[in-house]
Structure formats: structure tokens, C-alpha cells
N, C-alpha and C positions, 0 to 999 in steps of 0.2 A: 409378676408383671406379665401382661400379658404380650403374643408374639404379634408383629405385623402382621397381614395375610398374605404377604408375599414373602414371608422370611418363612424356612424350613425350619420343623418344631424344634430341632437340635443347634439352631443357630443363636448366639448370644443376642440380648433384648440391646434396643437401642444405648441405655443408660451403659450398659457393659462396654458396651462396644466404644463410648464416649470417655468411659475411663481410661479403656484398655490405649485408646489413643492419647488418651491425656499423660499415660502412663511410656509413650515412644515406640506404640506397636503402629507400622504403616500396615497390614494388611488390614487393622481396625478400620483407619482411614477409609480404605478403600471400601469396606463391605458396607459400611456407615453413606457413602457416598452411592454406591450404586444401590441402594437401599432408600433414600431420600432423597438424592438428587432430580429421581424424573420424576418426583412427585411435587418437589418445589420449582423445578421449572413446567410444570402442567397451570399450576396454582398460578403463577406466574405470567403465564399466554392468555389464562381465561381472565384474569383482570386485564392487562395489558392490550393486551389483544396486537402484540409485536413481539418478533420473536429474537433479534436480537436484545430489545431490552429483557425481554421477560431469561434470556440466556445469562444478561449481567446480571438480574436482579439473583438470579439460582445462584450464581457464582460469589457473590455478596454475601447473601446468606449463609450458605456454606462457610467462606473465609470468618465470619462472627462467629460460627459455632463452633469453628477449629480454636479461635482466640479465647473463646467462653470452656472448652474445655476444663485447659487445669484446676479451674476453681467451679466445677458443676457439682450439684447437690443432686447425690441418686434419690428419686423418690416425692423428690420436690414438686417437678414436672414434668412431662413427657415431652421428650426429644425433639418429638415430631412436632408437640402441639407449641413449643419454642419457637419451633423452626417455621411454622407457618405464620405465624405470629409477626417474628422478622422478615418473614416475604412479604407480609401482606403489607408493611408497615413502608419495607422498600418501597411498595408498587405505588402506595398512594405517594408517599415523598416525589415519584417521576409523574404521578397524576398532577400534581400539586404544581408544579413545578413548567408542567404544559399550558396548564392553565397561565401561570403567571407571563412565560415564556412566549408563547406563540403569537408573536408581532404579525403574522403574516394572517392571522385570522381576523386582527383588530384592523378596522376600517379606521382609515386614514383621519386626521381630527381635520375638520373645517379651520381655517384660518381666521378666525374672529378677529384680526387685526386687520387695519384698512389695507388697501388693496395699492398696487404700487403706481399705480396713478393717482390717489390719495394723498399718499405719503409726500410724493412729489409738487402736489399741487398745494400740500401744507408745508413743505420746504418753501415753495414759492412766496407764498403767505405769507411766513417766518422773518424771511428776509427781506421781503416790502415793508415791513412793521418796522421790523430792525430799520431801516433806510427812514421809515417818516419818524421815528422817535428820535434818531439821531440829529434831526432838523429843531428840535425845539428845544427851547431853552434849559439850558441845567435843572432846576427848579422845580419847571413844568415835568420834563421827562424823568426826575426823581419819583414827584408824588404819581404819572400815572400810571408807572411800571409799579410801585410797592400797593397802588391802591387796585389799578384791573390786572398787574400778572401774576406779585406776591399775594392779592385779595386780601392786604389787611385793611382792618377799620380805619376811616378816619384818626380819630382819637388817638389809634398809635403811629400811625402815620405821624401826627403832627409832635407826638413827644418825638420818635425819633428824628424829624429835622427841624424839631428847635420851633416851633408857628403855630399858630392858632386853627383851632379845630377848620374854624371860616376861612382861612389863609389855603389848607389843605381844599378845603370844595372850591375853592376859588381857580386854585394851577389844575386839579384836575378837570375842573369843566372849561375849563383855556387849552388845557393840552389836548384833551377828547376834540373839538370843535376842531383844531388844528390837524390833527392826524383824521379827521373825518375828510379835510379838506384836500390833502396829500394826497390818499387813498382814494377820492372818489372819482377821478380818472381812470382808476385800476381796474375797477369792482371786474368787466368782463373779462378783463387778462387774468386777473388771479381767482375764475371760477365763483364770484358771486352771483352772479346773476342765476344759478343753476339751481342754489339754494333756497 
């Protein structure tokens, strides 16, 4: 196996040193750590491009490969190339995560609902309707509420109250005529004229 370029020919190869720790030697720990730690937080600032995350992301890394320890396979992989592997893996998960994250870059959504002068002037609306339907007869205001606010067909209109298909066009064009007449005083109070 060959040496780091910054480890002295006589110093244990990464894989040793990862036993040796796995095995309850702390100065492995440490030679392991000052050995790869400022090279995974380098790796770290130059995706990141911040230095406290790229400082978590090192210390991250680090804590998986102390956990990955007692069950590492010498020979398998290289330490290092693990170990950058997991940084680089951290860094995009905090890329990932900006992206989804950062409300303060997403412009504001346009309100595509009507506006509160709208809203209001369709309460207004609401309630004049409400007020002419309740003026007419049971009947009338059955069929014009199931035929213009429920929109169903005639035909079920009329099985549901029991009359003939002609009976139902009959109360609705009685009750329409009726609420036309209610209503046409209104039209400039409740914003037709505008329309």
C-alpha cells in the first residue's frame, strides 16, 4: 500500500491506522485525523464554498469513518478514497437541500385569487341572490337553485321533485324572470354595470 505524500515513510498506511483504531488505539485516532482531516475539510470549502458547513461536513465524515471502523475490510478501499466519497456525498445532500430550502430566493407567487375588493363585491352578490331567492316561491326557488347553482339537468331535476320534465322549464323560467326583476334595481350597487 502505498504512503500519503504527507505521511513520513515509516508512518503506518491509512488502512493500519483504521484498524489500529478500530482495535482502541487513540493516538491512531488522532494520526488518522490529522492526516485526513484538512484534506476533507479543503474538499469540503471548494464544493461548498462556506466554511462553517464545509467545517460540519469534515466533522461528519470523520464521525462515519470512526463508526465504519470496526467492520473495515483492509484492501477493499482506500481510506482516503472512502472518505472523500462521504464528503463529497455530505456536500451535495447540504447543496440539495439549499436548493429546496431557500425561500428567500423564490419570488413571492402572485395571488391568482381575486382580489379583496372582488371577494367582497362577490359576498355582496351572494347575499342579494340569497335575499331574491328567498322571495319566491318554494317550487320556483327549488328548481332554480338545483337547475342554475347545483347545474343539474332538467330531467333530474324533475325526477328529483316528483314533475315533469315541462313543469321543471316552466318554475325555472318563472323563477329566473322573478329574480331578473328583484335584482334589476341592484345591478349598479352590486358591480354590474362594470362588467
Amino acid at each position: 500500500m502505498t504512503q500519503p505524500i504527507d505521511a513520513p515513510n515509516d508512518a503506518p498506511c491509512d488502512d493500519a491506522l483504521l484498524v489500529l483504531f478500530a482495535n482502541g488505539d487513540g493516538q491512531a485516532a488522532r494520526d488518522l485525523t490529522t492526516r485526513l482531516g484538512p484534506r476533507t475539510y479543503a474538499v469540503a470549502l471548494r464544493v461548498l464554498g462556506n466554511r462553517a458547513e464545509a467545517e460540519d461536513v469534515a466533522q461528519e465524515a470523520m464521525m462515519r469513518l470512526w463508526r465504519v471502523a470496526p467492520k473495515w475490510e483492509q484492501g477493499r478501499a482506500k481510506v482516503s478514497t472512502w472518505l472523500y466519497r462521504v464528503t463529497l456525498n455530505l456536500c451535495l445532500d447540504i447543496k440539495r437541500r439549499q436548493r429546496s430550502v431557500d425561500l428567500d430566493a423564490v419570488p413571492e407567487p402572485e395571488d391568482a385569487g381575486p382580489s379583496v375588493a372582488e371577494r367582497l363585491q362577490d359576498t355582496s352578490r351572494m347575499d342579494a341572490l340569497q335575499q331574491a331567492l328567498m322571495q319566491l316561491p318554494d317550487r320556483q326557488r327549488q328548481a332554480v337553485v338545483l337547475r342554475h347553482i347545483e347545474e343539474l339537468s332538467n330531467p333530474e331535476i324533475a325526477g328529483i321533485m316528483d314533475i315533469s320534465v315541462e313543469a321543471v322549464e316552466s318554475l325555472t323560467a318563472r323563477g329566473k324572470r322573478a329574480l331578473t326583476a328583484a335584482l334589476s334595481g341592484r345591478r349598479a350597487e352590486l358591480g354590474y354595470d362594470d362588467d
